[in-house]
Structures are given as structure tokens and as C-alpha cells.
C-alpha positions in Angstrom: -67.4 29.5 -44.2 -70.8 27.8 -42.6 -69.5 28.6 -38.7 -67.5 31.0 -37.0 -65.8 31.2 -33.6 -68.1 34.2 -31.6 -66.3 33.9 -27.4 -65.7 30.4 -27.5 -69.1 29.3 -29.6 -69.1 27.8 -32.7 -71.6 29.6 -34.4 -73.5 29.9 -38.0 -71.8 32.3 -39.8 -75.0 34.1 -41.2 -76.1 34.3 -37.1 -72.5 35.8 -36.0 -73.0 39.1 -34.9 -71.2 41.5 -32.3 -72.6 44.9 -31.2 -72.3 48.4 -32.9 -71.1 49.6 -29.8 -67.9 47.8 -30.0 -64.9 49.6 -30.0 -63.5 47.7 -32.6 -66.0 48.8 -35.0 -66.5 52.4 -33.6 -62.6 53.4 -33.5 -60.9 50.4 -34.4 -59.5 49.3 -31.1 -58.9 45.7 -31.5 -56.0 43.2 -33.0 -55.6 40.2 -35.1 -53.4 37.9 -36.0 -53.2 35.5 -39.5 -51.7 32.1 -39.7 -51.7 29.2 -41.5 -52.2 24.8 -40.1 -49.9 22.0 -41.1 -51.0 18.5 -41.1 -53.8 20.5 -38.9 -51.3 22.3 -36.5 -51.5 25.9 -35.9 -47.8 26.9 -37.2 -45.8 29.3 -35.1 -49.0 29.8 -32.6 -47.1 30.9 -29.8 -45.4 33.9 -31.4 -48.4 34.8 -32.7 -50.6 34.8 -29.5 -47.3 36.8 -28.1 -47.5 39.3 -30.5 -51.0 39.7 -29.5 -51.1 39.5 -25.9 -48.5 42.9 -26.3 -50.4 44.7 -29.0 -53.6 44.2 -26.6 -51.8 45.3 -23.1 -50.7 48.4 -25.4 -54.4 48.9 -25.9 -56.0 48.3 -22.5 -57.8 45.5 -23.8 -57.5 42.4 -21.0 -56.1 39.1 -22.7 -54.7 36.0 -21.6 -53.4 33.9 -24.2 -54.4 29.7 -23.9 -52.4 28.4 -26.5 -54.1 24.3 -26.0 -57.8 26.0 -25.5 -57.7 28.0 -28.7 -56.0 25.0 -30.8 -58.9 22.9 -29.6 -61.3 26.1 -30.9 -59.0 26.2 -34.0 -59.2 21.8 -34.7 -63.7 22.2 -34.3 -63.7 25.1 -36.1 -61.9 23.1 -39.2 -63.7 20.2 -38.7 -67.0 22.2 -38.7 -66.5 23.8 -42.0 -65.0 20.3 -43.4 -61.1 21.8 -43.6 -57.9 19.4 -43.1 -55.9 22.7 -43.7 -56.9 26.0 -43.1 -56.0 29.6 -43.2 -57.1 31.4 -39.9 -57.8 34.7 -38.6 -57.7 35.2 -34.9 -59.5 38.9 -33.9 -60.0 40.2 -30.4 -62.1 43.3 -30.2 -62.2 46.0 -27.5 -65.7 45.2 -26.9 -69.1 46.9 -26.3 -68.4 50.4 -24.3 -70.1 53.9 -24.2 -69.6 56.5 -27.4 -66.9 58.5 -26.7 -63.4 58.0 -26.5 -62.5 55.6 -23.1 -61.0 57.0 -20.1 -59.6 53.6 -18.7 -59.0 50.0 -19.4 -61.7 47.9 -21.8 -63.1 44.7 -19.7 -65.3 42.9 -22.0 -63.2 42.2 -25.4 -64.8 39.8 -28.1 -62.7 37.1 -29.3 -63.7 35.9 -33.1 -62.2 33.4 -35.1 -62.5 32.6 -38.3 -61.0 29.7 -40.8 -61.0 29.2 -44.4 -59.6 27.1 -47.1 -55.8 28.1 -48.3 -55.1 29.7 -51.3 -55.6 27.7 -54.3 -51.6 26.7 -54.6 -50.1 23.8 -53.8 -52.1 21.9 -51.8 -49.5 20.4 -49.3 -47.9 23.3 -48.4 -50.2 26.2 -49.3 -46.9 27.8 -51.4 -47.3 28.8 -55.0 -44.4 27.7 -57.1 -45.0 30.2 -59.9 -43.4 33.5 -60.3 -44.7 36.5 -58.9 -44.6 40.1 -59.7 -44.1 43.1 -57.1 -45.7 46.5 -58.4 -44.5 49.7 -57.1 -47.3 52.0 -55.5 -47.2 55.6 -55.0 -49.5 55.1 -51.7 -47.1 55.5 -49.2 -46.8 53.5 -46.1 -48.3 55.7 -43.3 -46.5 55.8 -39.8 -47.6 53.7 -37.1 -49.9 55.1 -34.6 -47.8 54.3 -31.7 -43.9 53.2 -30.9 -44.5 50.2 -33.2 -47.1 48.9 -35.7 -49.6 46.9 -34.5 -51.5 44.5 -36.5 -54.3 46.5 -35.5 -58.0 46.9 -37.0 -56.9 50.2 -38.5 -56.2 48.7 -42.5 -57.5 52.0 -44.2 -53.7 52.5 -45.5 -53.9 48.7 -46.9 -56.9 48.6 -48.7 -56.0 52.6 -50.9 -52.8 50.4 -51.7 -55.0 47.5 -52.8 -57.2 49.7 -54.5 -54.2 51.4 -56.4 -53.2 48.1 -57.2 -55.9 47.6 -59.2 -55.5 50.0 -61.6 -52.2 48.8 -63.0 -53.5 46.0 -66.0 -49.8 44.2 -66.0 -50.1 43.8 -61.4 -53.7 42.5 -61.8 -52.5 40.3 -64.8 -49.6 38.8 -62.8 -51.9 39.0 -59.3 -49.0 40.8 -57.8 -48.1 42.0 -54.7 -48.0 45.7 -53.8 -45.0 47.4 -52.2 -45.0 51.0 -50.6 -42.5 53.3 -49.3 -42.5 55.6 -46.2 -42.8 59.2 -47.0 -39.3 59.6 -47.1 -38.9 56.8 -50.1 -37.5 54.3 -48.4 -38.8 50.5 -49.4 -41.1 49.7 -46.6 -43.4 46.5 -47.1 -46.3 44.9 -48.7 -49.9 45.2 -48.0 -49.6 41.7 -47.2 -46.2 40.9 -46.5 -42.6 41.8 -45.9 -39.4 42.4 -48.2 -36.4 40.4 -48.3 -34.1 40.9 -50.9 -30.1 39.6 -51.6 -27.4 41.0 -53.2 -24.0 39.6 -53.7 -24.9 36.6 -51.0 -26.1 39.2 -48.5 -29.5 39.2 -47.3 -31.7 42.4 -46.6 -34.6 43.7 -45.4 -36.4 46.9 -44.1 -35.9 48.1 -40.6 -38.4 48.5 -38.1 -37.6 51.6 -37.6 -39.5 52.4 -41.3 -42.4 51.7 -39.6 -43.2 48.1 -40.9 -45.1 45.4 -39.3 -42.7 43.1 -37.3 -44.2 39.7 -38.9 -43.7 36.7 -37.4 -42.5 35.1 -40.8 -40.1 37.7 -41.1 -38.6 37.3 -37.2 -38.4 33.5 -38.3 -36.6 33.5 -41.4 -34.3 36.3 -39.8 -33.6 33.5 -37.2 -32.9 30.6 -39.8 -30.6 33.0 -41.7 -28.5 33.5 -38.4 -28.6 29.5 -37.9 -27.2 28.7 -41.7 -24.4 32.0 -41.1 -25.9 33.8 -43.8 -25.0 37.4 -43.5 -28.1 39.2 -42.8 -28.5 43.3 -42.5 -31.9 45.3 -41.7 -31.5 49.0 -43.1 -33.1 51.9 -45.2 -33.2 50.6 -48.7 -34.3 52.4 -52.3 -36.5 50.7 -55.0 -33.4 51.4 -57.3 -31.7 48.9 -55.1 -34.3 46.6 -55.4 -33.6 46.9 -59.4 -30.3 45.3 -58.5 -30.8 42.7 -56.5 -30.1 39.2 -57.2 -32.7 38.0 -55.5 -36.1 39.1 -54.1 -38.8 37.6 -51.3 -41.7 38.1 -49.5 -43.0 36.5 -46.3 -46.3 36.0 -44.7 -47.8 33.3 -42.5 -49.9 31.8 -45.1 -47.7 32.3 -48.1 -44.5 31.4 -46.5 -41.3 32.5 -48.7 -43.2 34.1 -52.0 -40.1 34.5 -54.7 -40.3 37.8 -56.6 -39.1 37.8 -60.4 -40.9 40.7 -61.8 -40.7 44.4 -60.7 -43.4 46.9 -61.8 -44.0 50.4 -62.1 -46.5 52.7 -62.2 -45.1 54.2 -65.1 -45.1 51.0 -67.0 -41.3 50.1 -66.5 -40.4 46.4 -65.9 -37.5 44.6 -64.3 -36.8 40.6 -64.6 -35.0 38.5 -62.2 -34.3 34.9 -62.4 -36.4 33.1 -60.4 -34.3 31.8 -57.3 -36.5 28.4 -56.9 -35.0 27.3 -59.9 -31.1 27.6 -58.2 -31.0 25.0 -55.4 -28.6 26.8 -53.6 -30.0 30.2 -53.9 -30.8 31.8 -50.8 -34.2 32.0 -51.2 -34.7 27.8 -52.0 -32.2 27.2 -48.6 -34.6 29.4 -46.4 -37.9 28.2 -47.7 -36.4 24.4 -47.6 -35.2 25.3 -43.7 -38.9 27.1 -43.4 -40.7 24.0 -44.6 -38.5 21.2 -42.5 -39.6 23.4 -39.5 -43.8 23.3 -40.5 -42.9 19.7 -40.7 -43.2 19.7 -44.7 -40.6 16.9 -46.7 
């Protein structure tokens, strides 16, 4: 990246700086949101800023979300650092304030934004069509801090998963996702992404209540499933479940609908599926078609 988005600016990356008395750095009191352009279109931009102004009012930090203004940021930014697509990150910090921990409301938050090329995958759509593997991790999924995760600063719990992760030769072979549980062994999500699964033409996925992240990819494809009638249920699932399902997903903003066709764990155990792309009418190859028609991808 040659430039970054510092309040508006388009500044050089190497001159992009915000002070170490922000409470983002000092306590991790600031939010962010990923997402991914089509044809140089902010996908799903709303829900995202949504997301964000909520996460932010939970916080005290003061946000008004311009949806046209920060495309506009998004379009120069791209053009800047010579991107027709891009993957972008969106940050808004508490902001400089005294040591200690606040008594009231942050007023002057910093807004950074940052936007790099896709994944090296297909180049249209920024989807790999190879199988992918899903390794088990015994890091479990901590609770959220408050009523509901945030996508929040605070990625200490991530990056021990991602560091577990690569210690297991076969998941750093077949780049594979990680997938934690919640203390009570319940399948939670990724470090990344969110779990889908199907079984016997039922689709699954985690409850909120196991203290995932409430991704926007994953409140979209729970909203194409209820337009194409496809029985849908969220729950408390086991990994042993997982062994039996038919079918198996992951969703992010920049991956999209990532099938899943190996299952590892740490114990050096392996499970196959069939991979679901290769079934037209699979669950998994509807939703992603549906997914795609919406980004505006033939």
C-alpha cells in the first residue's frame, strides 16, 4: 500500500501516524469493519457502516456514518494505490485522551482506512475455487466483553488461534482455516469467518448466543436461504456433528461462501467431504450463485 486514509487525507503510508495516546492503542477502544469492492463498489456498505455506528455508540465513541463521502474516500484511495478491486479495512479509533481509564464519552475518534489488493484467487470475484481444509483448535473462543461481540480492536483471542494454527504441518499445508469452540465445546467460529454446515438438506449454523461475531456475510446468506425456502436453524452444535455433515461453509466479506472438504485435528485425525461446488444443486453452489447475482457477478 503507498497511501492510506488518516481523517479524510490521503496520505503516504510510511508518513501515517496516530498518537500513542489513543485509546485505541492504549486499551483497545475502537472498531473496524472488512469488506470487499465489485466492479469498484463497496459490497454490502450499509450494513457494515450499521454495524459500526452501534458497536461505536456502545463505546462512547461519536460516529456518523456517510455512506457517498466514504465511497468517494474508498474510489481515491483505490485509484491512489492503482486497485480496480480492493479489499478494505475501515478502523475508527477512540482517539487521543488522558492515561487512565475514561469517565465519559470520547470526542475526537480517528478514522483510518486502508485498501489492498484481494487475495490471489480468482480474480473476478476474489473466490477461490479450490478445496479448503478446517483444523480444529484447542484455543477456545473467549466470551465477548459485552451483550454481544463486537468487531472490536481487542484480536488477542484471534491471533493465539492463528498462532496454534501454525503448528499443525497438514493446516499450514492446506492454508486452512481455524475453528474454535466456547468453553463449553460447542462449535463457535473461525478466526476469520463463520460456520455453516447442512445435513440432510437442512442448513446450520452457530447461535449468537455462543458468543460469535454477527458477520454481515453470515446475516446475508441467512437472508438468501429464507428467500430460496431452505430450512435454516441457528443452535449449539458439536465438532462430531460437523464429522457428519453433508456439507460445510464458511463466510466472510472478502472470501464470500469458502466450501470446506477437509476436517482436521489436532491429533492428526482427518475427515473428507465431497466438495459441494462440484454438485450444482448443492446448497452451498445455490447460495454462493444467489450471493454472486447480488455483488452483481454473472
Amino acid at each position: 500500500m503507498k497511501y492510506i486514509g488518516v481523517n479524510g487525507v490521503l496520505t503516504e503510508a510510511a508518513k501515517a501516524v496516530i498518537h500513542v495516546s489513543d485509546h485505541g492503542f492504549l486499551y483497545g477502544m475502537g472498531l473496524f469493519e472488512t469488506f470487499r469492492t465489485y466492479k469498484g463498489v463497496p459490497f454490502l456498505l450499509d450494513r457494515h457502516l450499521h454495524r459500526l455506528q452501534e458497536g461505536c455508540r456502545m463505546l462512547g465513541i461519536p460516529f456518523q456514518p456517510d455512506e457517498e463521502q466514504l465511497t468517494r474516500h474508498i474510489q481515491h484511495l483505490m485509484v491512489a494505490n492503482g486497485l480496480d478491486e480492493a479489499y478494505i479495512r475501515y478502523t475508527v479509533s477512540a482517539g487521543e485522551e488522558v492515561l487512565g481509564l475514561p469517565t465519559g464519552d470520547y470526542t475526537r475518534p480517528n478514522h483510518i482506512l486502508f485498501a489492498k489488493p484481494l487475495p490471489s484467487t480468482n480474480t473476478q470475484t476474489g473466490q477461490s475455487t479450490s478445496p479448503s481444509a478446517l483444523q480444529l483448535l484447542r484455543t477456545p473462543r473467549n466470551t465477548p466483553e459485552g451483550e454481544v461481540r463486537l468487531k472490536s480492536l481487542h484480536y488477542m483471542n484471534n491471533i493465539l488461534a492463528k498462532r496454534e494454527l501454525q503448528q499443525y504441518a497438514e493446516a499450514v499445508r492446506y492454508k486452512a482455516e481455524g475453528m474454535m469452540l466456547t468453553a463449553d465445546g460447542f462449535l463457535a467460529e473461525g478466526m476469520v469467518s463463520n460456520l455453516f454446515f447442512v445435513r440432510n438438506n437442512t442448513l446450520y449454523t452457530p447461535d449468537l448466543s455462543t458468543g460469535i461475531l454477527p458477520g454481515i456475510t453470515r446475516e446475508f446468506i441467512l437472508e438468501l436461504t429464507h428467500l430460496r425456502d431452505i430450512p435454516c436453524e441457528q443452535g449449539l452444535y458439536r465438532w462430531d456433528e460437523l464429522k457428519q455433515a453433508d456439507e460445510i461453509f464458511m463466510t466472510n466479506s472478502i472470501q464470500e461462501i469458502r466450501p470446506v472438504d477437509l476436517l482436521l485435528e489436532p491429533g492428526g485425525a482427518t475427515n473428507h467431504l465431497s466438495v459441494p461446488l462440484t454438485q450444482p444443486r448443492s446448497i452451498t453452489a445455490l447460495l454462493l450463485h444467489d450471493y454472486r447475482q447480488k455483488a452483481g457477478i454473472k
